[in-house]
C-alpha positions as CSV (number, residue, x, y, z in Angstrom):
1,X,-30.0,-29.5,28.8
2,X,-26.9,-30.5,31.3
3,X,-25.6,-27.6,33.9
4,X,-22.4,-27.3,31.8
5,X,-24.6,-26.0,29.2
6,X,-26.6,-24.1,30.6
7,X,-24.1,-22.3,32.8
8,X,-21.9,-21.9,29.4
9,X,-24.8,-20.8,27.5
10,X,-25.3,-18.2,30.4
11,X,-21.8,-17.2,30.4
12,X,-21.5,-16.3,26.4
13,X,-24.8,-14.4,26.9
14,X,-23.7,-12.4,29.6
15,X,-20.2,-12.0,27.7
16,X,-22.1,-10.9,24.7
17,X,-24.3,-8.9,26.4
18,X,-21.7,-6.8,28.0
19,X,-19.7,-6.7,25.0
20,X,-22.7,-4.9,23.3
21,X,-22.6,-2.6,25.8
22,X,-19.0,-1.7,26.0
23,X,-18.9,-1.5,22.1
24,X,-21.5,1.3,22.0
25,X,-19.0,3.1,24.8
26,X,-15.7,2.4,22.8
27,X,-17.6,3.6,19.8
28,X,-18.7,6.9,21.0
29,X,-15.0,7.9,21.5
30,X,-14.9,7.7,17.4
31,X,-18.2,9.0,16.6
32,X,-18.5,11.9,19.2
33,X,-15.2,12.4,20.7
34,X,-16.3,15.8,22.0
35,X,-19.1,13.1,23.9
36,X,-15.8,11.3,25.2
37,X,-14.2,14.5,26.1
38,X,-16.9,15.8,28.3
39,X,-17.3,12.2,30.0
40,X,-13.8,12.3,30.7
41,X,-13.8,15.9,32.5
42,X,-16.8,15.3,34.0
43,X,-16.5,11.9,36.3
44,X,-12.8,11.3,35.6
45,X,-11.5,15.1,36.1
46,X,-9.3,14.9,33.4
47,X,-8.8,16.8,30.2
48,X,-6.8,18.6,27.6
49,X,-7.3,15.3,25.3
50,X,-7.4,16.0,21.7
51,X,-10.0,14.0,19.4
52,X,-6.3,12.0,18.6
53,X,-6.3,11.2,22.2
54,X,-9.8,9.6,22.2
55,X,-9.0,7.5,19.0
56,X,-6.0,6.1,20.6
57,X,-8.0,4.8,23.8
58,X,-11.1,3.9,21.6
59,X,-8.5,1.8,19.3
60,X,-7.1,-0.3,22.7
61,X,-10.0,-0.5,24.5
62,X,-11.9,-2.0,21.3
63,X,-9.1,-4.6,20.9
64,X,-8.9,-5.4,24.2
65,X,-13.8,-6.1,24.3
66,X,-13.1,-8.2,21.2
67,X,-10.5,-10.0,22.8
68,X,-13.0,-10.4,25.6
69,X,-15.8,-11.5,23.3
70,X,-13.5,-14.5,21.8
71,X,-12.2,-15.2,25.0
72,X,-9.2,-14.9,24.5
73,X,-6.7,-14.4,27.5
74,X,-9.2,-14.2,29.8
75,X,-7.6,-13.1,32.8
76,X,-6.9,-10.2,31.2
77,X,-9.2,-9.0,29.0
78,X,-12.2,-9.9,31.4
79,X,-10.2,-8.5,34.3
80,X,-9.5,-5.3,32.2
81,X,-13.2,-5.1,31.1
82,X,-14.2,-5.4,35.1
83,X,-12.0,-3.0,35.7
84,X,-12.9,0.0,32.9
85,X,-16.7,-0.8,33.9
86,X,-15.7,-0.6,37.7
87,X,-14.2,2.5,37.1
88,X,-17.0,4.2,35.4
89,X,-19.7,2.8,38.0
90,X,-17.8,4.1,41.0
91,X,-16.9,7.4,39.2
92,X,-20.1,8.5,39.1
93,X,-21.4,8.3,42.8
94,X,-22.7,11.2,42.7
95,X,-25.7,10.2,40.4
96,X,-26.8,7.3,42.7
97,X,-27.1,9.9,45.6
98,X,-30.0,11.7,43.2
99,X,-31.4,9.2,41.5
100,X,-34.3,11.1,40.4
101,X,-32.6,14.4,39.0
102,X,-32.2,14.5,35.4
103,X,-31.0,11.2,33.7
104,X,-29.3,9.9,36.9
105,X,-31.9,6.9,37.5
106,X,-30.0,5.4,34.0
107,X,-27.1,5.1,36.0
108,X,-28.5,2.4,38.4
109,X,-28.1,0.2,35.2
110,X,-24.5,0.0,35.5
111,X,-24.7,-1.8,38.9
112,X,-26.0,-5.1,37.8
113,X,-23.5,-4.8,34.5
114,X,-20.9,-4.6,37.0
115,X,-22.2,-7.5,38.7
116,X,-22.3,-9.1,34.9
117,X,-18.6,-8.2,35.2
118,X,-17.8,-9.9,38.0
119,X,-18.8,-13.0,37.5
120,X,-17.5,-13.4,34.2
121,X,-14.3,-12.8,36.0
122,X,-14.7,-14.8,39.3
123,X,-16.4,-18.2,36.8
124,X,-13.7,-17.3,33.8
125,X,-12.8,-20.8,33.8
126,X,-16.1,-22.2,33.2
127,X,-16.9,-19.5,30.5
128,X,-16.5,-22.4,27.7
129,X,-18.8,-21.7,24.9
130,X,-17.2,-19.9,21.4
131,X,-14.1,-18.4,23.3
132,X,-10.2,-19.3,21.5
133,X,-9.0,-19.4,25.0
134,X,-10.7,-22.2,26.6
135,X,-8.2,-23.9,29.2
């Protein structure tokens, strides 16, 4: 198999792979918005929102992770996917500085995601393989 395929190969897996992953997120604001709610309070210090609330984010934020599965406008739907996922890694610092209380050691997963992130940003150009958006 040449580079170019492999790397592209590589690319849609990670794409899809992170996709996966942010679906399950973007879906638990419709299935368990009370879930959504405490998230938000907890690592984001925000609340108030109403179940409405979490419906209206769950409804962008899934249109903009299938926009980043077809790759389509990739500068900004991968950058806004790097972004939420940056977000959520670095708002919960707290549970890599005890990793080994409750659940915490789950969060270390979101570390190489991010990476995942990254490079689907930094190598968007080369992500080639099923995406609309393939200048």
């Amino acid at each position: 198999m040449k580079s170019d395929n492999r790397l592209s190969l590589s690319l849609f897996l990670l794409r899809l792979s992170v996709f996966l992953v942010m679906l399950m997120w973007t879906l638990d604001k419709f299935v368990r918005p009370e879930h959504a709610a405490a998230v938000y309070e907890k690592f984001y210090f925000i609340s108030g929102f109403n179940n409405s609330i979490f419906y209206l984010i769950g409804l962008v934020q899934l249109a903009i992770i299938i926009g980043f599965l077809l790759g389509f406008k990739k500068t900004w739907t991968y950058g806004a996917v790097l972004v939420f996922h940056a977000i959520s890694t670095f708002s919960t610092f707290q549970q890599y500085l005890a990793p080994f209380t409750d659940n915490n050691l789950l969060f270390y997963a979101a570390l190489p995601m991010l990476a995942a992130c990254f490079a689907l940003y930094y190598l968007r150009d080369l992500d080639t393989k099923w995406v609309i958006d393939n200048r």
